[in-house]
N, C-alpha and C positions, 0 to 999 in steps of 0.2 A: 504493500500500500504506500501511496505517498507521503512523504514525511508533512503531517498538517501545518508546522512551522511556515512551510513554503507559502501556504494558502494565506498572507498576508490583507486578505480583507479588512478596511477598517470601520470601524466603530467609533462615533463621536458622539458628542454634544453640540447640540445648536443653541444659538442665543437666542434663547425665549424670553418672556418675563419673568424679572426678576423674582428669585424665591420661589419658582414653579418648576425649576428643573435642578438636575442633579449636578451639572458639568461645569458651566459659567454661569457667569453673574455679571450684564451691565449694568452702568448706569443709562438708563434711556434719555433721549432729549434734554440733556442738561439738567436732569435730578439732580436737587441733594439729595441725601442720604437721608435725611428729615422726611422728605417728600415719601422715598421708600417707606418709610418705618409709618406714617399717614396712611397710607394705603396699603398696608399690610397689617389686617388686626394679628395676627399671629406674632407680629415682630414689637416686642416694646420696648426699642427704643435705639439709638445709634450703634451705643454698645453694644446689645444683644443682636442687631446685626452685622456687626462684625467679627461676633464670638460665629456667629451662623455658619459665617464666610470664611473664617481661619478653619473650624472643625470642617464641612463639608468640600473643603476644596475647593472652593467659589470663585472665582478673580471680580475683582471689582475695576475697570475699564472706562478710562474716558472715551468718550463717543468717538466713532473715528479707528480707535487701533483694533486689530483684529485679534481672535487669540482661536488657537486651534489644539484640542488634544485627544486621543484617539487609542481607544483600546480594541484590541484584535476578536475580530468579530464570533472569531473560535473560542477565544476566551469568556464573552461576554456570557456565550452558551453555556459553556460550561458553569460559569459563576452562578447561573439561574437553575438548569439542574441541581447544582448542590446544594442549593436554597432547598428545595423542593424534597431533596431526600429527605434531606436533614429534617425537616420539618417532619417528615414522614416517622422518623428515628425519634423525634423528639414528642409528638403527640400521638402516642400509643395506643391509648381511646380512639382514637379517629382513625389510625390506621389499622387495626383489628378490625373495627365496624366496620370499615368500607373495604376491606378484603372478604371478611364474611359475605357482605350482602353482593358481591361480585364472584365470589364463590371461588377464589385465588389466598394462596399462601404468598405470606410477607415476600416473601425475595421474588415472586410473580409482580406482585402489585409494584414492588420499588421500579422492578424490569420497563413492566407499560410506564410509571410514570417519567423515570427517567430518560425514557429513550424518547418519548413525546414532549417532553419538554425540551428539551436537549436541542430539540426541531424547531421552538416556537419563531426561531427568527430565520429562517429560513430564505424569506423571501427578500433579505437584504442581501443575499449574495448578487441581487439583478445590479447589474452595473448603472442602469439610472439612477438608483438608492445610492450606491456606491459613488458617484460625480455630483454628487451635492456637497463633498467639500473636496478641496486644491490640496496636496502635497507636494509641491515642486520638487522637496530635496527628499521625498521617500521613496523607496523600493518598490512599496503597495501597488496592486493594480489600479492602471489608470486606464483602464482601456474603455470608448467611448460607447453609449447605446444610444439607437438612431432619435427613438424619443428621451426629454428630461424628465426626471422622476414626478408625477404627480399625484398628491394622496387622494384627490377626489377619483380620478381615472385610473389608477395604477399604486395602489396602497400596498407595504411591504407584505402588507398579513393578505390579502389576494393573492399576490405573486408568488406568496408562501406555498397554497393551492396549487399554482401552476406547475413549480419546481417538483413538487413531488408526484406530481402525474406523470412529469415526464421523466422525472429519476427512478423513483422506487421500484420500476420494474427492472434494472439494470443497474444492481449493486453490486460491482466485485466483491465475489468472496460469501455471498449472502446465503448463508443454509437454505436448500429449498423450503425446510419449511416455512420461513420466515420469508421465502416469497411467495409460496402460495397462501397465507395467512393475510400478507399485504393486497393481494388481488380482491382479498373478501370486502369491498370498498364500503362497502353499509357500517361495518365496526370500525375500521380504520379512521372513515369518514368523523367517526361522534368524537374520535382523539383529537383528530384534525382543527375540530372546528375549538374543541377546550383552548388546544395550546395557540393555534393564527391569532383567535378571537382574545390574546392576552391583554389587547386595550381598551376591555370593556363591552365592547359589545361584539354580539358574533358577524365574520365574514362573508360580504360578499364576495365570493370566490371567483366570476368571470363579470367585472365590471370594467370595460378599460378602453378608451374610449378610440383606441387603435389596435392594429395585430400586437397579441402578447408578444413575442418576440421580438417587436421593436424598442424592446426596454431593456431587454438580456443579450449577450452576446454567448458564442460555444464554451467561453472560458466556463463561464458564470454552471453552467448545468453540468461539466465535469467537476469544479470547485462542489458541488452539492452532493453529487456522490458519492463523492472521495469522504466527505463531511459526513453523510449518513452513514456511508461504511462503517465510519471509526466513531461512533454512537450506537453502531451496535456492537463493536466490540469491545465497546467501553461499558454499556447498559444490557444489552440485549439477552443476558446468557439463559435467565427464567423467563425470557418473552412467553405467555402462554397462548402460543399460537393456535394451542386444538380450541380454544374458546372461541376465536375469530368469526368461526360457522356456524356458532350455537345462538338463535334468534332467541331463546330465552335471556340465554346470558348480552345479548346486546341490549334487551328490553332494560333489564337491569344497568348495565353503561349508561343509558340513556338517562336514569334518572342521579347514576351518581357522575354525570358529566358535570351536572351546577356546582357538585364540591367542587371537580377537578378542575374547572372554569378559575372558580377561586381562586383556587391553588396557584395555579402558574401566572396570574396576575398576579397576587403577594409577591410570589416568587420571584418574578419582572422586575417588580418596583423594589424588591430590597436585593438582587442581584445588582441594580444599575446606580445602588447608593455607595456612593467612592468614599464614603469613610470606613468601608470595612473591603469592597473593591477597588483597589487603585488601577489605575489605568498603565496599562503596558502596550509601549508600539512598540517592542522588540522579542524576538524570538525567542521561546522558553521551551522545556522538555512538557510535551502538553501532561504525561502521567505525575511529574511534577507539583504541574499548575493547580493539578485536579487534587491533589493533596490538599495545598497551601487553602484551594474556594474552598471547600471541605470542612475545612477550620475556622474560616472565616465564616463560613456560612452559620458554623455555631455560636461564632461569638453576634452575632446578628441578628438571629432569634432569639438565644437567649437574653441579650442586653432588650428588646423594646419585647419581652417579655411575650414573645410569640408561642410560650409552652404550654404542655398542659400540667405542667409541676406546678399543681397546688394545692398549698394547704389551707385546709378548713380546719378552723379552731373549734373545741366542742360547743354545742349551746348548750347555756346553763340554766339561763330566768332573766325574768324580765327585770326585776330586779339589776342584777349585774349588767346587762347590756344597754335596758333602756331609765335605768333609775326610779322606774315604777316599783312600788311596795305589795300592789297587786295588779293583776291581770286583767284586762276587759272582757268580761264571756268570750268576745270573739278574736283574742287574743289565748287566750286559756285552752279555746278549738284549737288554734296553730298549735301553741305545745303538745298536745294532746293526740292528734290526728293521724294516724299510721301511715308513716311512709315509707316507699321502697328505693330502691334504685333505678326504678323504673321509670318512662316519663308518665307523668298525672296531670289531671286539671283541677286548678282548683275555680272557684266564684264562688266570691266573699260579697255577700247585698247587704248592707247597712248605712248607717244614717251618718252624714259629716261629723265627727267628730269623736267616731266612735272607736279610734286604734285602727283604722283599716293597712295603713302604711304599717307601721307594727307587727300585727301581723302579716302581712304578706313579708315582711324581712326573716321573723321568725321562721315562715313555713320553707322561702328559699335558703336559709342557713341551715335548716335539716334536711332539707332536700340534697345538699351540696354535702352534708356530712354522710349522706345515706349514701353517696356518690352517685349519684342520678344528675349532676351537673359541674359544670367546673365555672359558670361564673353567672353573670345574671344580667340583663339590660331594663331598667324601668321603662316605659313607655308615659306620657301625657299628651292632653290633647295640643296643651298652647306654649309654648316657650317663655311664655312667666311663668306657668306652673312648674315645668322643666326646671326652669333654674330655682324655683322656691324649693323642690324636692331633691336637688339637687346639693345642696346644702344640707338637709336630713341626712341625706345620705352620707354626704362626706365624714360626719361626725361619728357613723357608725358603721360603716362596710370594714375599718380594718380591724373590729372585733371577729369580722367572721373568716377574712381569708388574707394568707399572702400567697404568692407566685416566688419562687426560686428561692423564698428567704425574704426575699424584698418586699415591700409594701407594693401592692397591685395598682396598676394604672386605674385611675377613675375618670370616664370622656365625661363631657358634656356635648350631647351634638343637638344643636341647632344651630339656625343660618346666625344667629347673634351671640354664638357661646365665648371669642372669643372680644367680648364688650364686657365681659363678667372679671371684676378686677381680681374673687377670689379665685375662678377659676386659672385665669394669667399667672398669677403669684403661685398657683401650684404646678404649672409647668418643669419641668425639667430635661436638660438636653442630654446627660450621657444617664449611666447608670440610675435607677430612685432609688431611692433613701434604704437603708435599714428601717424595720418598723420600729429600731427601739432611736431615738435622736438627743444630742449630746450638748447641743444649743437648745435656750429657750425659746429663743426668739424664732425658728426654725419653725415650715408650716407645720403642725404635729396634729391636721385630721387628713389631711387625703393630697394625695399627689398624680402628677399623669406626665407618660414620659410622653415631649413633643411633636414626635414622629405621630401618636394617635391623630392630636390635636389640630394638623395641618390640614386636615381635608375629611369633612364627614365621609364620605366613603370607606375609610380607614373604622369609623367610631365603633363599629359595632366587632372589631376583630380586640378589643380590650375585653379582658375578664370583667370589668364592671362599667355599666356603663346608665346612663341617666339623659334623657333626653325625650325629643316628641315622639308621637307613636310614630312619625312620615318615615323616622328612619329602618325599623322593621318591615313596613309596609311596601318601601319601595324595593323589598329584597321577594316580592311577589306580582314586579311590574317589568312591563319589558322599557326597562330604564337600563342607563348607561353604568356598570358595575354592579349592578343588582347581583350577581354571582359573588362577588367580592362580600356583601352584606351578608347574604345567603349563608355561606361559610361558617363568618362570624357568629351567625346564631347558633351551632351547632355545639351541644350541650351547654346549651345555655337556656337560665329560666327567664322565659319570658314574664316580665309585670307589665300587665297594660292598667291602666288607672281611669277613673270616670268611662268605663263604658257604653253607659247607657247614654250619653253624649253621643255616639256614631250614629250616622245619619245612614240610610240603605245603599248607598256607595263605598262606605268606609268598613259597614258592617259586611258585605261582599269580601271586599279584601279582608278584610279580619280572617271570616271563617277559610278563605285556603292560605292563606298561613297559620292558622290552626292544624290545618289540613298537613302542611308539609312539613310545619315546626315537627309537629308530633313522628310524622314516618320517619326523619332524620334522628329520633333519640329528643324530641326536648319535650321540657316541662313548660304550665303556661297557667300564671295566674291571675284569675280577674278582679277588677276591684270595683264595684260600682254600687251609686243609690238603688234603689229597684227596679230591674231589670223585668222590662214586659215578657210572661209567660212563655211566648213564643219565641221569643228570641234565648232564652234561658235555656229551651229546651232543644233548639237549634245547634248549639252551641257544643249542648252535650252528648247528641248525637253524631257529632261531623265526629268528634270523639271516639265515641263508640264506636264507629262504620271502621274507622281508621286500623282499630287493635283486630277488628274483624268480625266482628257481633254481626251475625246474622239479624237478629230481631232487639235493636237496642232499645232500652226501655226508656220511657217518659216521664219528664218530671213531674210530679204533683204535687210537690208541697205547696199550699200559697202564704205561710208563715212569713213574719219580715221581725226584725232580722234572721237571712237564711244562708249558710254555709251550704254550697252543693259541689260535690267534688266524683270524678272520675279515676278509679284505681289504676292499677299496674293491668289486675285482669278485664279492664272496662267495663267493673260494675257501677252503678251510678247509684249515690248516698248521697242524702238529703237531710240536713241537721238543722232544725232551730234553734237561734244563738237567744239568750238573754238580751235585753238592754238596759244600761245602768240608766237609776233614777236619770241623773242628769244628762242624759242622750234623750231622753223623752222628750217633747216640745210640743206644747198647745200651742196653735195660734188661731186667734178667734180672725176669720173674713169680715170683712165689710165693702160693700159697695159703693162708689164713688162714679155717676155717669157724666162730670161737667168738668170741663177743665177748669173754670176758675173757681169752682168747689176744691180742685186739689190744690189750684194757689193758694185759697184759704186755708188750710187744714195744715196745709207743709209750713207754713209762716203764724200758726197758732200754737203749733207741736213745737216749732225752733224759737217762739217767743218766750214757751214756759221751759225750756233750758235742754228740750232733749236733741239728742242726736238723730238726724233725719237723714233717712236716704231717697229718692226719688228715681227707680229704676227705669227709663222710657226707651221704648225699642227704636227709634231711629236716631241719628246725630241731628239728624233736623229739628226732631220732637227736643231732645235733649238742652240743646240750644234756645231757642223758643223760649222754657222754662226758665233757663237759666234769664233770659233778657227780662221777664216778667216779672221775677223774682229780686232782681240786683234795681230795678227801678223801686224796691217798696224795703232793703233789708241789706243790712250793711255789707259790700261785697267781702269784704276781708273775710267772713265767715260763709260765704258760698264757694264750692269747688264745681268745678264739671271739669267728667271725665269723660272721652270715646277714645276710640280708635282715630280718629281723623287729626291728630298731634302731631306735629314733627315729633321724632322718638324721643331726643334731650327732652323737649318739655313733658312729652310722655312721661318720659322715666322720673323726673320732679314732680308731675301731678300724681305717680302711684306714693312718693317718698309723702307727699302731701298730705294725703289720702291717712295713709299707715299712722304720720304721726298724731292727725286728730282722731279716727276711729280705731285705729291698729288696737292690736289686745295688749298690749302694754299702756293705752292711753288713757291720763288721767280725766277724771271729771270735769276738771277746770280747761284740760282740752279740747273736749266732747261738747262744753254746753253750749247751746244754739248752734252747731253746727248744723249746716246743710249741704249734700251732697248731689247733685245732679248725673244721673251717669246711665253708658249705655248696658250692653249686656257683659261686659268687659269686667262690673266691677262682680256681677256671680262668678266667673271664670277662673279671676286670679289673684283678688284679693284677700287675705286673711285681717278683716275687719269685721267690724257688727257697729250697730246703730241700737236709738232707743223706738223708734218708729221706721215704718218703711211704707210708702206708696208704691206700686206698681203698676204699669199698665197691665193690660192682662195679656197671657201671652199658655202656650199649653201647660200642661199640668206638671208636669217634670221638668217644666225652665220654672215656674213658679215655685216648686219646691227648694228648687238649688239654690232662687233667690232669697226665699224667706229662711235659709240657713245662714245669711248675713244679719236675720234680724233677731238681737240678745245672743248669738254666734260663742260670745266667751260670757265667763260667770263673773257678776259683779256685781258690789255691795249696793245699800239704795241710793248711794250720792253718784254710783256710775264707774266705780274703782272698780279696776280686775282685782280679783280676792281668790286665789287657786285652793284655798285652805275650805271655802263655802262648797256644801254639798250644791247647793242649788243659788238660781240668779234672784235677788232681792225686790233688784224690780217690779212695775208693778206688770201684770201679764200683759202677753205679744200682742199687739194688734196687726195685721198686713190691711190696707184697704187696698182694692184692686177698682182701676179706672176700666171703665168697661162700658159697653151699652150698656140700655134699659131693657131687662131680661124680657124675651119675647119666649113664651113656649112654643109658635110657629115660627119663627124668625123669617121676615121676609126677605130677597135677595141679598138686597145691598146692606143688610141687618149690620154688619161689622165695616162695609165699607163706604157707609155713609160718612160717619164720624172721625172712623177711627183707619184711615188709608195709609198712614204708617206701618199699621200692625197687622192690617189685610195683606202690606205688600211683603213682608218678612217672614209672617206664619201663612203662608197659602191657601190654607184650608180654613176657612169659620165652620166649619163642624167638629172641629178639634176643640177650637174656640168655646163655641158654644156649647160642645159637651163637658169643656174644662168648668165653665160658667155653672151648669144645670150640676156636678157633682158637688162643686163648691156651693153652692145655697142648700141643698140638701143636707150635707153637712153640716155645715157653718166653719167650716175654720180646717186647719191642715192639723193633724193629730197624729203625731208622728212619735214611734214608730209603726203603733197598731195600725191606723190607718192608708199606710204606705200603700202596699197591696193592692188596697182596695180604691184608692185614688186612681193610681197608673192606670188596671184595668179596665176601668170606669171610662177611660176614655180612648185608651190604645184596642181594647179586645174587640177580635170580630162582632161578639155580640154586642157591645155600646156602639162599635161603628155603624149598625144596620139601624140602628135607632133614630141616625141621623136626619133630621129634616128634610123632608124632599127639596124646600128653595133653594139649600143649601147644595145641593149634589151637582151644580154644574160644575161649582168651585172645586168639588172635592175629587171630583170625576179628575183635575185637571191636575190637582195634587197628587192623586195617586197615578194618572199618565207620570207626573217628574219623577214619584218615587219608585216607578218601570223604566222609566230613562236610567235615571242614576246606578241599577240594579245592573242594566244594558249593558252604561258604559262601562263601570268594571270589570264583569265578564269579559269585556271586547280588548279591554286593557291585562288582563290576567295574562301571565305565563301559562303555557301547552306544558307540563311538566314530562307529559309522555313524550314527547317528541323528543328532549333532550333540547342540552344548548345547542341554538342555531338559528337562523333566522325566520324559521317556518315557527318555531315557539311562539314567536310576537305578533300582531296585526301590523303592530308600529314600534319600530324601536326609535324610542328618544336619547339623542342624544343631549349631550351637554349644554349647545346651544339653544335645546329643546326639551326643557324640563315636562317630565308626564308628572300629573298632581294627584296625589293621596289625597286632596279632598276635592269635593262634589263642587261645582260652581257654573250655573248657567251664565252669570256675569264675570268679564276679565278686569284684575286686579293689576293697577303697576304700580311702583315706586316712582315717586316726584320725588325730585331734592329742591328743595327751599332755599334760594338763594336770598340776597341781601344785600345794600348800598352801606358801606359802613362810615365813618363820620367826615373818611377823608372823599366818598364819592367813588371809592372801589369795591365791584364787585366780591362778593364774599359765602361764602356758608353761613347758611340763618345762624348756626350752634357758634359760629366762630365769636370769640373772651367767651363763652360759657364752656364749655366743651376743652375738656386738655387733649386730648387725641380722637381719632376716628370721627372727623367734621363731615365727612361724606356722611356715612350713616346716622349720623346724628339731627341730620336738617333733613331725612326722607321720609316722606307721608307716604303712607299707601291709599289708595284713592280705588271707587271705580272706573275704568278705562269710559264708557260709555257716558256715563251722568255726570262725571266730572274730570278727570282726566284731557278729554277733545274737548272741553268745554275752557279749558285757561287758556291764557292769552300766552303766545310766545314771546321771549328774551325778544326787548326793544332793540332793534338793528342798529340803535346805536352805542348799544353795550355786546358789541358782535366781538371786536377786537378782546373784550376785556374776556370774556366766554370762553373764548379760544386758548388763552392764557392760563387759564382755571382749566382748562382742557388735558393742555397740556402738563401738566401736575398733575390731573387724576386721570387718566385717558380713559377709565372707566366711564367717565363722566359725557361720554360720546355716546354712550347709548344709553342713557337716561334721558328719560323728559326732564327740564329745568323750569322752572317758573319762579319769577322777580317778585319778592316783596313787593308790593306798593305799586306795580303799575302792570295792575290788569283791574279793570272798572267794574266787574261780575264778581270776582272773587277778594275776600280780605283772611290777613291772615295774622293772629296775634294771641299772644300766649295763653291769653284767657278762653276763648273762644275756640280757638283753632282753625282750621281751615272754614271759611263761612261763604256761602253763595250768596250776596247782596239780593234783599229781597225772599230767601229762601223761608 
């Protein structure tokens, strides 16, 4: 065979953006380094990007000079293979199970993977790939292809395809049987598509917008040979060729291609990281080299903690973990509860405040000691709640586990985790911490090594992790790395949190990632207020189906609080929890049909000193209120709060919010306050009031909001008191703004008045059956009540009840809630097919985010620009704001109703735009809109975004 040395192919780095690649690092169009460190929330600060840039190898480059370095493209293969073994070597859990269920011994399973991986870059041997950069003074092939490399027409992972079509049958040296095993193209093919497909989504295999061969020259397809040759006599020896023919065992490939996907993407990305691979353009003994990656490959996973070495400490009591003296009933269940090693379901329905996060840590820290898990990801719905939970967390996950010795990385992934100063502060770039620390000052609840932190796509490959449901959910979309997510969850327990929040879009994707968490080994636990009967039982059957239950059984409990859980052997148990005295809550309804009855009432309630909230379902309504209000009551003691903020002020009106209601807030902070807010402040806030208005809105948004009302226990002047069994106060009131109760309701019944809350809640028969259980009752009585509220107004039988007037509406509600059903489905992964691109309808890429939530309206980010004193353009946040001024002055808007409705950057702040441009080039595809000169819209810290006239 030829000696591979010869095969001098090179391997580079191109200059991308800064901090986005592994090889170089400019400075773009006359940046400072400030400007870098502005535009990169991950970097905080000059010096930690030049710590970046020392460690990774980076150069930092005035504009203008060129720099070129280049590692031998035989090498690079190799370095990604031995990632991948290694990996193999190191999580033994993972490799056991995906040899069993492929029905192959370990030294089989390493054979396929390393000899397909080995391959993943195949198609840069084409000499167009190859002429994309100059070596004047090197040896390397320079030899020319008729066409220049293009990735829209001519992508290396395509050509990948090509090369082995036209090699693989003509290996020197190649055992027959491993050529007739290679002709079996249906098997070959599913390997093919894991290792090309290593940049995230699978390959189009004959895209190119000219003859293939106008990109390759004869050198380039001998070079491939020669290279396969010595991949399989480097990997090949347990190839299990007799499987190749076996259409059982390729059914099987097919569904563990999504791991294997994973895998060699990991693999890519931490092969092509030059702090543990350095770059070599000179000729080395390749048996060697393959040593040296080998070693290095281990010190690469094990350093960002890519193991499954770890340990779980035992659980003792809640007591010792969480400082409690006793247990909440539904805490007492989690200790209590038998569990195996096996994956389980749990759902946990109870009432806000009832220990539900608690438990669910408890049951995943005996789940993980039972060894049924090696790490755990919380899911929420919104990334305030994410990061409020996230902090929980941090204080108590390293009671339950370390990785290698070390303290476990903890992510936060949402699009704004890294704006979170504790999360930043717990970063770390080489080695984390011992869990025992030597310094005070040193973070001592939770750390995460940097490499997670740099791109949610990575988040869910950390042992612990904390963030929105989107990112479990898009590891069940044909989204760009979804394989990569996929992975990560694998023995991991899932928490997802407020379920009963998913809308019939969200709840679709839920259930097949239930679906496939489960067949892959995981565990999966719910957390939610009262969960409508049918969907509880949906739930527990995709469960069921999964372990293999013929005829799985149906829930029946209708108790609340209810623990419902799915064993090892998929039998399904059903336990009613207690609720402590103080979880119980009466709140007496009352009726309110006139708007300035509620101005009344909100300004007689905050005259006699109490704490009022006003929950109204549009920013329109919200507004409105707040203008009506600030003409008759002194504004210093009125807040409003939406979503329609620039974020700084956002993030100052929740700081607002917290310090006059928050549960630490004294009486003297509390009295006459008033709060105006949309749906935002049930979502994410951890406050309570002494009164609460709300528009009316269905039965289980109205629950979640009146958990803000007396929310924490406090004496009769309004103090939190944690020592009082029970709140002092005098009992809850909710009134709810509503029509005047019709028993026939005619058409327009809800959209006469009230066409804010017609156009948010779809249906007036939800409405108006939320309306008719609420007067029946009188008041929300919770927890006994629960139950029997939700069903009242969700179950088939209260839906038939519904007013005939009413049914055009609701006809049209339930057409969206078939749409949304629709699109999901249409958006799901083909799992049977295996990765590839028949799996997806549409694969989105990067430029093209697919959405984990439902939305018949398009949402964009505005950044909120400024004239600042001297007459230069500016970021709204800019003196408020110390870093991240982009994200800080962006509203999210609707696209349609307001979004095309602002007026564009005055053409004569064109020059200045461009300037500002050039500093954040991101800034080129966002809408901009100017403070102060557009005649429709105003925009001011009080109010926020306002349509004149609106």
């Amino acid at each position: 065979m030829t000696d591979l040395n010869s095969l001098m192919f090179k391997y580079w780095g191109k200059a991308r953006k800064p901090l986005e690649i592994d090889y170089c690092m400019r400075e773009m169009n006359g940046e400072s380094l400030q400007d870098i460190v502005e535009r990169y929330p991950s970097v905080k600060s000059v010096d930690h990007l030049k710590a970046l840039a020392s460690r990774k190898g980076w150069q930092i480059v005035r504009q203008g000079e060129t720099f070129h370095r280049y590692h031998l493209l035989v090498f690079h293969s190799l370095d990604v293979a031995a990632v991948a073994l290694t990996y193999l070597d190191l999580n033994k859990q993972f490799t056991q199970d995906l040899a069993e269920f492929l029905g192959l011994s370990i030294p089989q399973l390493r054979s396929l993977v390393g000899f397909f991986v080995a391959i993943h870059d195949l198609g840069k041997f084409a000499s167009a790939f190859q002429n994309l950069a100059e070596f004047s003074d090197s040896n390397l092939s320079q030899k020319r292809s008729r066409e220049p490399y293009s990735a829209k027409d001519a992508r290396h992972d395509g050509l990948g395809h090509h090369f082995w079509k036209a090699c693989a049958k003509q290996i020197e040296g190649a055992p027959n049987e491993v050529t007739q095993a290679f002709k079996k193209i249906d098997s070959v093919r599913v390997m093919l598509n894991c290792v090309f497909g290593h940049h995230g989504e699978p390959v189009v295999a004959h895209k190119f917008g000219s003859r293939i061969e106008d990109y390759c020259v004869d050198e380039n397809y001998q070079a491939c040979r020669e290279f396969i040759a010595y991949c399989l006599e480097l990997f090949a020896d347990d190839l299990p060729t007799e499987k190749f023919s076996d259409r059982v065992w390729r059914d099987h490939l097919r569904y563990a291609s999504w791991h294997l996907a994973g895998l060699c993407t990991l693999a890519d990305w931490l092969g092509s990281d030059t702090q543990y691979f350095t770059y070599r353009s000179e000729p080395m003994d390749i048996q060697a080299y393959w040593l040296e990656a080998v070693k290095q490959a281990h010190k690469a996973l094990t350093n960002r903690q890519l193991t499954s070495q770890v340990e779980v400490f035992p659980y003792e009591s809640t007591a010792k973990h969480f400082g409690f003296s006793t247990p909440t009933p539904l805490q007492s269940f989690a200790e209590q509860v038998p569990v195996g090693s096996s994956p389980q379901l749990f759902i946990l329905e109870d009432v806000t405040g009832a220990g539900k996060t608690e438990a669910a840590l408890i049951l995943l820290h005996r789940l993980m000691q039972a060894k049924a898990a090696d790490g755990f990801y919380f899911g929420l719905p919104t990334m305030a709640t994410s990061s409020a939970m996230y902090h929980r967390i941090a204080q108590h996950y390293g009671q339950m586990m370390s990785v290698d010795g070390k303290k476990a990385s903890l992510v936060l992934a949402h699009g704004a985790s890294m704006m979170e100063d504790a999360y930043q502060d717990s970063l770390v770039t080489e080695q984390l911490p011992d869990l025992e620390y030597s310094k005070v000052d040193e973070t001592a609840s939770q750390a995460c090594h940097i490499w997670y932190a740099d791109s949610k796509k990575k988040a869910l490959l950390a042992h612990a992790g904390v963030g929105t449901v989107d990112q479990p959910l898009l590891s069940v979309l044909a989204s760009k790395h979804s394989t990569l997510r996929f992975h990560g969850l694998f023995r991991k327990i899932l928490v997802l949190d407020e379920v009963h929040a998913a809308d019939q879009y969200m709840f679709t994707l839920l259930e097949d990632l239930l679906r496939i968490h489960l067949r892959f080994g995981g565990s999966v636990i719910l957390l939610t207020a009262t969960l409508p009967l049918e969907r509880r039982n949906r739930l527990c059957q995709i469960w069921q189906e999964e372990l293999g239950l013929e005829s799985p059984e149906c829930t029946k409990k209708t108790g609340f609080p209810l623990a419902t859980w799915v064993n090892e052997q998929g039998k399904l148990n059903e336990q009613p929890v207690e609720s402590l005295p103080r979880n119980h809550k009466s709140v007496r309804v009352e009726f309110i049909h006139c708007e300035q009855a509620c101005i009344e009432e909100v300004l007689m309630r905050a005259s006699r000193g109490e704490a009022v909230v006003w929950v109204r379902n549009t920013v329109a309504d919200a507004q409105q209120a707040y203008d009506l209000l600030s003409k008759r009551y002194p504004q210093t003691h009125i807040t409003l709060f939406h979503s329609r903020f620039a974020l700084y002020d956002r993030k100052q009106k929740e700081k607002e919010v917290l310090s006059r209601l928050g549960k630490q807030s004294s009486s003297q902070q509390r009295q006459g306050q008033i709060l105006i807010s949309t749906q935002v402040f049930q979502e994410s806030i951890d406050a309570d009031c002494d009164f609460m208005l709300s528009d009316i809105c269905p039965i289980d948004d109205l629950i979640q909001r009146a958990g803000r009302l007396k929310r924490h226990i406090r004496d009769e002047h309004g103090n939190h008191n944690s020592e009082l069994s029970e709140d002092k106060r005098p009992p809850a009131v909710l009134k709810v703004f509503c029509p005047e109760w019709q028993s026939e309701p005619e058409k327009d019944w809800l959209h006469k008045n009230h066409s804010g809350t017609a156009a948010v809640y779809r249906s007036p028969a939800i409405i108006w059956l939320t309306q008719k259980v609420l007067r029946e009752k009188g008041g929300l009585y919770l927890p006994d009540c629960a139950r029997h509220l939700i069903e009242s107004v969700y179950s088939q039988a209260a839906l038939n009840t519904r007013p005939v007037d009413l049914d055009c509406y609701h006809s049209e509600y339930q057409a969206q809630t078939q749409a949304m059903e629709n699109q999901a489905t249409l958006q799901k992964l083909d799992w049977q097919r295996g990765y590839c691109r028949q799996a997806g309808n549409v694969w989105m890429g990067e430029e093209l985010e697919i959405s984990t939530r439902y939305s018949d309206r398009v949402s964009i980010q505005v950044v909120v620009l400024k004239l600042d004193q001297s007459g230069s353009m500016a970021f709204y946040a800019e003196g408020c704001a110390d870093k991240h001024l982009l994200q800080h002055s962006e509203i999210r808007v609707d696209q349609r109703s307001i979004a095309e409705k602002l007026a564009p950057i005055p053409n004569e702040y064109s020059e200045q735009l461009e300037r500002l441009q050039e500093r954040y080039p991101s800034l080129k595809y966002k809408q901009c809109w100017l403070q102060g000169s557009d005649e429709r819209f105003l925009y001011d810290a009080f109010k926020g975004l306002t349509e004149v006239g609106e």
